[in-house]
C-alpha positions in Angstrom: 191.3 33.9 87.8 188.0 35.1 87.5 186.3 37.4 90.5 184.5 36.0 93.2 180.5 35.7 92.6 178.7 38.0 95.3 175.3 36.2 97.0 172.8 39.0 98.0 169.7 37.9 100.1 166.1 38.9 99.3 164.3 40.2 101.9 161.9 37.8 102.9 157.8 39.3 102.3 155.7 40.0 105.6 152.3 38.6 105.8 150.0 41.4 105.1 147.4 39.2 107.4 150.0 39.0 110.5 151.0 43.0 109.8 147.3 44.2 109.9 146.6 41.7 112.6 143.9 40.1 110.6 142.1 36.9 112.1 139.6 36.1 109.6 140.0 35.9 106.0 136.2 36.7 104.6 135.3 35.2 101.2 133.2 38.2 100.6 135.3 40.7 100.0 136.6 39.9 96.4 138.7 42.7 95.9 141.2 41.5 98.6 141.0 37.5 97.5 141.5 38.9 93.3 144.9 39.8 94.5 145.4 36.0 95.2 144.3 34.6 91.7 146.2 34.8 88.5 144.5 35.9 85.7 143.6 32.9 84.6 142.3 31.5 87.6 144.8 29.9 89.5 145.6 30.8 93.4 149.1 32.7 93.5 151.6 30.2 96.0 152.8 30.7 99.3 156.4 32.1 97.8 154.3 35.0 95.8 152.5 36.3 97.7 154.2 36.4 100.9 151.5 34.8 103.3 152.5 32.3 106.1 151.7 29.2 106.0 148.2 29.9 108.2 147.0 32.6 106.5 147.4 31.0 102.9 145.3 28.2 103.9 142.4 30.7 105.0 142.9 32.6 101.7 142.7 29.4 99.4 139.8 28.3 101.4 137.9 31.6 100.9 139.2 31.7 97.1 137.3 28.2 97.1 133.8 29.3 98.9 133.9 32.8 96.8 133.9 30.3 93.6 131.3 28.1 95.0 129.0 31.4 96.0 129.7 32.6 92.0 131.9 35.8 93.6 135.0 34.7 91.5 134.9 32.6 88.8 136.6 29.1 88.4 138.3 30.7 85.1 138.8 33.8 83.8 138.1 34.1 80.2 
């Protein structure tokens, strides 16, 4: 009979937004929205990164207004 299979549970990530009490997510300040975009380009999901569910929509929407306002570019080449 083979041994029993052990389940072990991840910790689940804090919201860096909700830990530093941050309200606004400011599509000016590229060196905290590169931490959300793959180096291709693409925004890192909700599971990644950690964020609730509030605070990834501000980031993708300031990843989106950064690439409008030529900050970050659509793709990274």
């Amino acid at each position: 009979m083979p041994p029993p299979k052990q389940f072990f549970f991840r910790h689940r990530k804090k919201c860096k937004f909700c830990e530093d009490k941050m309200h606004y997510v400011d599509y000016k300040n590229v060196r905290l929205l590169d931490n959300y975009v793959t180096d291709r380009g693409k925004m890192l999901p909700r599971k990644l990164t950690g964020n609730c569910a509030r605070h990834q929509r501000k980031v993708e929407d300031a990843v989106k207004n950064a690439r409008v306002m030529a900050l970050l570019p659509f793709v990274k080449g």
